[in-house]
C-alpha positions in Angstrom: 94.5 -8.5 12.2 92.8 -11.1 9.7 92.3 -13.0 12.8 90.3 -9.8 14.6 88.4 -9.3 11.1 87.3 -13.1 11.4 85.6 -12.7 14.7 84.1 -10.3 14.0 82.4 -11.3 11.1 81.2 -14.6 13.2 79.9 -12.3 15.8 77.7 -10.4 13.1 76.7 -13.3 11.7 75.7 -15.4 14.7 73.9 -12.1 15.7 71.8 -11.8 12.1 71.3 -15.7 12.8 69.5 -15.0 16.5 67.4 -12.3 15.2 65.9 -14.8 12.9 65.7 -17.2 15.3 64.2 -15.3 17.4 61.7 -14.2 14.4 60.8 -17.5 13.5 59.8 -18.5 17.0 57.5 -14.9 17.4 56.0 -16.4 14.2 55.6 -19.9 15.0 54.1 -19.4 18.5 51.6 -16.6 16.8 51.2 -19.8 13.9 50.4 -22.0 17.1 47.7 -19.4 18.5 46.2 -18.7 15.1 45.6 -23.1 15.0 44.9 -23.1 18.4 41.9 -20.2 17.9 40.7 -21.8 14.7 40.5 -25.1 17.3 38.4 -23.4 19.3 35.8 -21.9 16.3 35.9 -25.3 15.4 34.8 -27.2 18.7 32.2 -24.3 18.8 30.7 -24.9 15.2 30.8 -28.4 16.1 28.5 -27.2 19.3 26.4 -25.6 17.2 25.9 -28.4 14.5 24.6 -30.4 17.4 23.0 -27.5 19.0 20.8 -27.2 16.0 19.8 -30.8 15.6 16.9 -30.2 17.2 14.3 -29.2 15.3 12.6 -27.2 18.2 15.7 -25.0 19.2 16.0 -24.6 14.8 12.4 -23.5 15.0 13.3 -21.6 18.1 16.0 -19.6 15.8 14.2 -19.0 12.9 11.3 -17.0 15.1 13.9 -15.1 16.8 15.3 -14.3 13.8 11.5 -13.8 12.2 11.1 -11.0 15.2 13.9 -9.4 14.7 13.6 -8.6 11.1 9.8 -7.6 11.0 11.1 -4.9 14.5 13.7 -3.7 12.2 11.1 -3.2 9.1 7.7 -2.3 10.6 5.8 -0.7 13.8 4.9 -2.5 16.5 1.4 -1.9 15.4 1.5 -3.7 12.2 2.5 -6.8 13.0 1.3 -9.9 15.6 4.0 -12.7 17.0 2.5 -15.8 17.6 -1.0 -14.8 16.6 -4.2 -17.3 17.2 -6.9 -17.9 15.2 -9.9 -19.3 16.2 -9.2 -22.6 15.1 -6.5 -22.9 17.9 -4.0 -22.2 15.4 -0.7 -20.2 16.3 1.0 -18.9 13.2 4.9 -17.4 14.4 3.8 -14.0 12.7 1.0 -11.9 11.1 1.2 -8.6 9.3 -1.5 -6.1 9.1 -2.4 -4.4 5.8 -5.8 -2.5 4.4 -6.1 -5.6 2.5 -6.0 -8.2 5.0 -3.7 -10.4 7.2 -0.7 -11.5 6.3 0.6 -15.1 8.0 4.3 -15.8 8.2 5.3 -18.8 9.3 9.0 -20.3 9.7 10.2 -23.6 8.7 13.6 -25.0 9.2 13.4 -27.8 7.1 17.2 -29.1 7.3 17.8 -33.0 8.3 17.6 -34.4 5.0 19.0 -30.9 3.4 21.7 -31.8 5.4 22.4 -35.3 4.4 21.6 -34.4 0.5 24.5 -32.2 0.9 26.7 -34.7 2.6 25.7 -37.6 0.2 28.9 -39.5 -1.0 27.2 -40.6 -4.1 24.6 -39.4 -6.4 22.1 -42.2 -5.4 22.1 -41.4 -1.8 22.0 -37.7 -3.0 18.8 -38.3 -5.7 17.4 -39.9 -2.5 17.6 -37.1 0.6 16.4 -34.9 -2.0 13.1 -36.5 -2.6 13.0 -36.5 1.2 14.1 -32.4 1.6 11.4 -32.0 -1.1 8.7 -34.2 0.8 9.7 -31.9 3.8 9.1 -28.3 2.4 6.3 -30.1 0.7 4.8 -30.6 3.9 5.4 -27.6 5.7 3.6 -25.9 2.6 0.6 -27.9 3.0 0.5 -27.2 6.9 0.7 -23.5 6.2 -2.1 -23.2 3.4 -4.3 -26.0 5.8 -3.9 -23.7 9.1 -3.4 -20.2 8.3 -4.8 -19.1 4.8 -8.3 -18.5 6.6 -10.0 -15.8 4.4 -12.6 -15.8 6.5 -10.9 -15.0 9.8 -9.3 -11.5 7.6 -6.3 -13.1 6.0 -5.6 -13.0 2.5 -4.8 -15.7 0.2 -1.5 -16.6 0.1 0.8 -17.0 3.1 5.0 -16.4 3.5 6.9 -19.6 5.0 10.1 -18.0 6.2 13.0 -19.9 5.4 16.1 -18.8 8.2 19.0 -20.5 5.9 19.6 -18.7 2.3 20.9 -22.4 1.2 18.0 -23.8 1.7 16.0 -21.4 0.2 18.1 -21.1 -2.8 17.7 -25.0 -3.0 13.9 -24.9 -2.9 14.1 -22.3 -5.2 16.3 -24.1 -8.0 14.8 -27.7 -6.5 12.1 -29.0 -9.8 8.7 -28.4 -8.9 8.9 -26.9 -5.7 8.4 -23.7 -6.5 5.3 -24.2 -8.5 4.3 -26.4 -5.7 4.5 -23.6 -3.4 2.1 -21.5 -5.5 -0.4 -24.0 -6.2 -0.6 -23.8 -2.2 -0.5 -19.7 -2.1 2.2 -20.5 -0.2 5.5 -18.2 -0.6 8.8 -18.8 0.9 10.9 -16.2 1.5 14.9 -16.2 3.4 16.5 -13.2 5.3 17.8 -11.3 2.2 14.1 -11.6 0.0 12.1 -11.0 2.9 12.1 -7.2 3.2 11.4 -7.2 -0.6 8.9 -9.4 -0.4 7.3 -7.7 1.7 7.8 -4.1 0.7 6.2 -5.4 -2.5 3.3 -6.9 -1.1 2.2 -3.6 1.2 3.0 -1.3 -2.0 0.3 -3.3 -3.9 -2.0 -3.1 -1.3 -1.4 0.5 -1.0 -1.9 0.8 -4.6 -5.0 -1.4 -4.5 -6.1 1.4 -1.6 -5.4 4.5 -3.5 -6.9 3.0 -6.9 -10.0 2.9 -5.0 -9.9 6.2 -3.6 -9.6 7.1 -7.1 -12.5 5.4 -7.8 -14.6 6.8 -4.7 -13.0 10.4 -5.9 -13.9 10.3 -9.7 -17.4 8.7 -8.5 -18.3 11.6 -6.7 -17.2 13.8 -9.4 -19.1 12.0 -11.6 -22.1 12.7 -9.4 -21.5 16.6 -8.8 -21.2 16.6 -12.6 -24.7 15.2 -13.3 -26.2 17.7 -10.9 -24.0 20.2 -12.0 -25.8 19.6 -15.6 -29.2 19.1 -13.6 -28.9 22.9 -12.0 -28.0 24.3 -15.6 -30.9 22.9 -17.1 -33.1 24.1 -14.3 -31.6 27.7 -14.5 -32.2 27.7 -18.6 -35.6 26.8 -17.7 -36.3 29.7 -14.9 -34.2 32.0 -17.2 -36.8 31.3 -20.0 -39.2 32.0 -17.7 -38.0 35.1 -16.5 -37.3 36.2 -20.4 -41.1 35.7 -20.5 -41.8 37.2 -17.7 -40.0 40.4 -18.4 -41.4 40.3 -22.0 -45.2 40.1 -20.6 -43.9 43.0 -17.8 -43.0 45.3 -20.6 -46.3 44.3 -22.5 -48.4 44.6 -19.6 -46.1 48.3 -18.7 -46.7 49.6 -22.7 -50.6 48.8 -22.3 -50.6 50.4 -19.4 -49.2 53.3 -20.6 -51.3 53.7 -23.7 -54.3 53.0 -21.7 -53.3 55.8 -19.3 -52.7 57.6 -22.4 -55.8 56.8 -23.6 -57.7 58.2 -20.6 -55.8 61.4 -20.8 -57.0 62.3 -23.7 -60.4 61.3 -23.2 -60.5 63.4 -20.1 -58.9 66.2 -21.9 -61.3 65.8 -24.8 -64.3 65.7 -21.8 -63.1 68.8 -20.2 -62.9 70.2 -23.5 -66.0 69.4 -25.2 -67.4 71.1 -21.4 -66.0 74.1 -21.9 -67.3 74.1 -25.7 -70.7 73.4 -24.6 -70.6 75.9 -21.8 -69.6 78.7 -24.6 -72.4 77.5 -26.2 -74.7 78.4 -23.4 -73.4 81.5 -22.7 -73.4 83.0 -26.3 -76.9 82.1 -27.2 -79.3 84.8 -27.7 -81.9 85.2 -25.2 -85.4 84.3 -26.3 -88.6 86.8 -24.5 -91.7 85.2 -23.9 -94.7 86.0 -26.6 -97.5 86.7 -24.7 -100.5 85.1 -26.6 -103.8 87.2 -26.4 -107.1 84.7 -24.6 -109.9 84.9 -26.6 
């Protein structure tokens, strides 16, 4: 009995111990999958690395990327890839606002970015970043040289796109290069400022637009005003004359009248002074001829 009892205790046991093995190799071999996949992401980020070592295929990117973002955010109609001024010059993108052309360009600027982040000591680091900085430096100068052309409609600052936020956030906290930037009217801009960059730009010309429609409005006002005030003075001036008028109309109607009163009464008085002097005539006694004796 104790012996039965035994066995089957083992049995359970070795049982409960399979199971586990069996559990532990499920997770080991989804362990070995897991490594093997993050291999693979690996070898393929390694691809890209190399992939984007040239600076053409990086540049290549970063106007994809460019398109992509101004299709999302405008019409078709408002914006220009690769558009040529006269000069020759091809700027990736321009933007069409009331107050002008906008030039976007994108710039990559990432083998000494690169190799200031990799630095292994601060004097290799102090270095690459003068060289990232002489980089973006350039790029801005290119920009303002070739594509700030007021003359050709633009207006006077450009956008340099930057594709990578961690470059832009290190041009944006790098000394001077900010400032540099707007000394050029040069602005950079990355994927998550662009759209408000933007947006802010087209609102202020929009503003600028509607200020001067309120300038053109209130203008005109101003003008119907002042011949508003032009026609009231004119109609005080012809209602003067009109007071007058009708003044010298009831003068001229109360002469009138008393001269037709007038001539009344002198024809009644003439038709009476007839009849009195026709009484006259036939009242007076008639007078006989004397007969004087001829000697």
């Amino acid at each position: 009995m104790l012996m039965q009892t035994t066995n089957s205790r083992l049995e359970e046991q070795a049982k409960t111990f399979n199971e586990r093995l069996d559990n532990a190799a499920r997770v080991i071999m989804g362990v070995q999958k897991s490594v093997g996949e993050m291999s693979e992401i690996g070898r393929n980020m390694r691809d890209l690395q190399e992939f984007l070592r040239s600076p053409k295929l990086r540049g290549n990117i970063g106007e994809q990327v460019l398109k992509e973002l101004l299709t999302q955010m405008l019409p078709k109609q408002k914006f220009h890839l690769q558009y040529a001024f006269k000069s020759g010059a091809i700027v990736d993108a321009a933007v069409t606002t009331s107050g002008g052309v906008i030039p976007i360009d994108s710039k990559f600027p990432m083998e000494n970015f690169k190799k200031m982040m990799g630095a292994e000591n601060e004097a290799d680091k102090k270095m690459y970043e003068k060289e990232f900085a002489r980089d973006v430096k350039k790029h801005m100068d290119d920009i303002s040289k070739k594509y700030i052309l007021t003359d050709e409609g633009t207006i006077d600052f450009a956008l340099m796109y930057i594709p990578s936020e961690n470059v832009y956030y290190e041009i944006c906290n790098a000394e001077g290069l900010w400032e540099y930037g707007q000394e050029k009217r040069v602005l950079p801009v990355c994927p998550s400022t662009f759209y408000a960059f933007l947006q802010s730009i087209l609102m202020s010309f929009e503003g600028q637009k509607i200020e001067s429609q309120a300038r053109e409005i209130l203008s005109a006002i101003r003008a119907v005003e002042k011949d508003y005030f032009k026609v009231e003075e004119g109609l005080g001036v012809l209602g003067k004359h009109l007071n007058n008028a009708s003044n010298m109309m009831s003068q001229v109607f109360s002469s009138f009248s008393t001269l037709g009163q007038k001539i009344s009464t002198t024809r009644r008085l003439g038709k009476e002074t007839h009849e009195d002097v026709s009484k006259l005539a036939s009242d007076e006694p008639e007078v006989k001829e004397i007969s004087m004796p001829v000697n």
